[in-house]
PLY file of the C-alpha trace (Angstrom):
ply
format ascii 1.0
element vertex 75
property float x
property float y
property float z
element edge 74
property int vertex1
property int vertex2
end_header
40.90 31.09 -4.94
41.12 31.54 -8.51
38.99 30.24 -11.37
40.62 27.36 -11.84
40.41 25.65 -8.74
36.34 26.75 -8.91
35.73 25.18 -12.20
36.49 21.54 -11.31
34.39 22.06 -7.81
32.06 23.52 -9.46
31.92 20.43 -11.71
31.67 18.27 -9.00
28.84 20.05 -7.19
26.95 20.23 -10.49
27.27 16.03 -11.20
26.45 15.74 -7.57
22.80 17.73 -8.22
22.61 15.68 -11.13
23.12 12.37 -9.54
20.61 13.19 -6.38
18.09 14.61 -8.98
18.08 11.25 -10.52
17.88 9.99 -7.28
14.80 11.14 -6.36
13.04 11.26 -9.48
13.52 7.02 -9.11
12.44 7.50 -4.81
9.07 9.24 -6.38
8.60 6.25 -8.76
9.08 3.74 -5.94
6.80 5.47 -3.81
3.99 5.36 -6.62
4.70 2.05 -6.97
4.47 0.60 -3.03
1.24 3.31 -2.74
-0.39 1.33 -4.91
0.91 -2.52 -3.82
-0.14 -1.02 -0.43
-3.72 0.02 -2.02
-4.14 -3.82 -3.12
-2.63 -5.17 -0.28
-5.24 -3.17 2.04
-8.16 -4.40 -0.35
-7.34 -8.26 0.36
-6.94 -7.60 3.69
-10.81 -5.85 3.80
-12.19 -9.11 1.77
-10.47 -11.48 4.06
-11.70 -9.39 7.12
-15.76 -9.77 5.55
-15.34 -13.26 4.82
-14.24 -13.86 8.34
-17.08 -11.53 9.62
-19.70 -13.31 7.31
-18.13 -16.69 8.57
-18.44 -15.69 12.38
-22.41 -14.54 11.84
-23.13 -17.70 9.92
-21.89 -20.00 12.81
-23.15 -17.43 15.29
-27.08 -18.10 13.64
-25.85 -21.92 13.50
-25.27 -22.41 17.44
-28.17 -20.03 18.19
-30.88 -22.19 15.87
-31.76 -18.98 13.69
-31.65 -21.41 10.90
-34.70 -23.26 12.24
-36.68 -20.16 13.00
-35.74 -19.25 9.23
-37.06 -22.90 7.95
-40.10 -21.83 10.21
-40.90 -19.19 8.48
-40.08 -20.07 4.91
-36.93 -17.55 4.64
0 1
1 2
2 3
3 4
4 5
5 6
6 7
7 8
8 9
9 10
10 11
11 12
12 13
13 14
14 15
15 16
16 17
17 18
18 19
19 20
20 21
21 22
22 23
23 24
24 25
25 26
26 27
27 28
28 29
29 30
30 31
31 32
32 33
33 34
34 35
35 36
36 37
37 38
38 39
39 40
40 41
41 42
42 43
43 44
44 45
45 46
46 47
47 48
48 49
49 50
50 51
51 52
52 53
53 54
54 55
55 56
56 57
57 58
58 59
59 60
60 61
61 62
62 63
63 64
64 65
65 66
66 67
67 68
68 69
69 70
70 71
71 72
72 73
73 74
């Protein structure tokens, strides 16, 4: 091979590192981005999961008359 079929390989190699360093450089930006959608997403889910637990103790208390014993004793 001689230098002239090199240099337009060569080229091609070289826009090819190019194009996959851009590549990644926008992979690393989406993967900020769904870390922290994912962050959010996992904080709703933890208030949802205390509302339900706070709504399952309240009714719990409700069929098992701690709310009179409570009214009892002035709580």
């Amino acid at each position: 091979m001689d230098n002239e079929e090199i240099k337009p390989r060569l080229d091609r190699l070289t826009w090819r590192v190019d194009s996959h360093t851009d590549q990644i450089s926008k992979l690393h930006e989406q993967t900020n981005d769904l870390k922290s959608e994912l962050c959010l997403i996992n904080k709703s889910l933890l208030q949802i999961k205390w509302i339900a637990v706070g709504g399952a103790v309240v009714i719990l208390g409700q069929s098992l008359g701690v709310t009179s014993i409570m009214k009892l004793l002035g709580v």
